[in-house]
C-alpha positions as CSV (number, residue, x, y, z in Angstrom):
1,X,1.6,4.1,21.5
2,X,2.6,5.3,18.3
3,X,0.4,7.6,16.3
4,X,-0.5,6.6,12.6
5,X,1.8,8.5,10.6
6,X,4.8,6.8,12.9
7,X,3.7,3.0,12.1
8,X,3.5,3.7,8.4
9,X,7.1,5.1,8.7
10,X,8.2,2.4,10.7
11,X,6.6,-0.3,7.8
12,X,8.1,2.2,5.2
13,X,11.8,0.9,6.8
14,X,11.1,-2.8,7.5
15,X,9.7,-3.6,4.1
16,X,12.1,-0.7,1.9
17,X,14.8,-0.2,4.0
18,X,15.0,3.7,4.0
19,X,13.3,6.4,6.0
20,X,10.0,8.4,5.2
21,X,9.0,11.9,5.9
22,X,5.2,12.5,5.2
23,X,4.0,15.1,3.2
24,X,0.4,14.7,2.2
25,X,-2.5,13.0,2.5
26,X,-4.9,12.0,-0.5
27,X,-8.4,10.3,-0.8
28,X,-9.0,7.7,-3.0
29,X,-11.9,5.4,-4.4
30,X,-11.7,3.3,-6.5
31,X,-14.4,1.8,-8.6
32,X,-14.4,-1.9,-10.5
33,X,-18.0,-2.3,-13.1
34,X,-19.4,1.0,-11.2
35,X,-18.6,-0.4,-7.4
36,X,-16.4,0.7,-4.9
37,X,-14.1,-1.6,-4.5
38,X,-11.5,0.6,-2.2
39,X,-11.9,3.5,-0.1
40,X,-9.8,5.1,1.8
41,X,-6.9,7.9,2.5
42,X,-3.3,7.2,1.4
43,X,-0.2,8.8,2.8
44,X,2.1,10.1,0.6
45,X,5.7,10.0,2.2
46,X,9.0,11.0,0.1
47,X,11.9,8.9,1.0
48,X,15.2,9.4,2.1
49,X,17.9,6.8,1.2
50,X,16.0,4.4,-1.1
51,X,17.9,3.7,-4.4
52,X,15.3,4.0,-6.9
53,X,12.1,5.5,-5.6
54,X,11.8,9.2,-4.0
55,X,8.2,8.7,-3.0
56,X,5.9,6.1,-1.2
57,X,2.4,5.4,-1.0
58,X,1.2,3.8,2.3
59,X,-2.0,2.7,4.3
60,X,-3.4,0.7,6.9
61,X,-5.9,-1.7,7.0
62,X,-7.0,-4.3,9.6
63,X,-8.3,-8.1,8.8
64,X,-11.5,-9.9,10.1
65,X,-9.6,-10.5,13.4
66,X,-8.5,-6.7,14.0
67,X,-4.9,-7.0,13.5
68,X,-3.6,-4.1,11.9
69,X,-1.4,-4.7,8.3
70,X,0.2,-1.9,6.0
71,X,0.9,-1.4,2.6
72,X,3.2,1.0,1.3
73,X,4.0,0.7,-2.5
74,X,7.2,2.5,-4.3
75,X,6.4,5.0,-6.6
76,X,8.7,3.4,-9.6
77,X,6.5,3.6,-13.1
78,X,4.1,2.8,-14.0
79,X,2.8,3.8,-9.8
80,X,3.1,7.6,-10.7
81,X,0.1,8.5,-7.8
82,X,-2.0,7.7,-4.7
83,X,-4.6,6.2,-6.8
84,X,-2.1,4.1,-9.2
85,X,-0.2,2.8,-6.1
86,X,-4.0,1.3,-4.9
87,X,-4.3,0.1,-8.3
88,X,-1.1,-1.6,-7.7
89,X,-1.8,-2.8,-4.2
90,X,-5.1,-4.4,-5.7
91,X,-3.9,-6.0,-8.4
92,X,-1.2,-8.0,-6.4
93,X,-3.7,-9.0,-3.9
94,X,-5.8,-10.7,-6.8
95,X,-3.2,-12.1,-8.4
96,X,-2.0,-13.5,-4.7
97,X,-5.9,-14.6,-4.2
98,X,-5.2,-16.9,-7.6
99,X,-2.2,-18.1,-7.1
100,X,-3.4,-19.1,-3.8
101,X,-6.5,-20.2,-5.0
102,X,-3.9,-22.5,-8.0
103,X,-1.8,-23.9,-5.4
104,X,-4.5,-24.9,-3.1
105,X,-6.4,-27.2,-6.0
106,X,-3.5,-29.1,-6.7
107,X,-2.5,-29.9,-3.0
């Protein structure tokens, strides 16, 4: 089985199409009206044949049913850090939540 490190790689090249070498580790928490709304550690990875970006931000998380998902957001402005790229992440999750949310009262 592969080790941590080697699945965020791997969802590095499915969902940008280039390869990832890591080079750091950071922890983050992040805090919405004084809570902690995400906690975690974020892998910092620099990338090798990606167009735009030269560095990647990726995690792991796993859902109610333990199936494990990844994120791994581009550094391309305004994600300049591990802590902007959770930012990111959390922002398009909301905004999928009310889209969803949208959709599903008009069905």
């Amino acid at each position: 089985m592969k080790g941590y490190i080697e699945r965020l790689q791997d969802a590095i090249r499915r969902m940008h199409g280039c390869t990832a070498g890591h080079v750091a580790k950071s922890p983050v928490t992040e805090l919405f009206k004084g809570k902690i709304v995400w906690q975690g550690e974020v892998e910092v990875f620099v990338l090798h044949g990606h167009p735009t970006a030269q560095r990647c931000y990726a995690w792991a998380y796993q859902d109610d049913e333990g199936k494990e998902h990844y994120t791994a957001v581009l550094e391309i402005p305004p994600v300049n850090s591990p802590r902007t790229a959770v930012q990111a992440a959390l922002a398009a999750k909301q905004k999928e939540r009310t889209n969803e949310e949208t959709q599903g009262g008009t069905t």
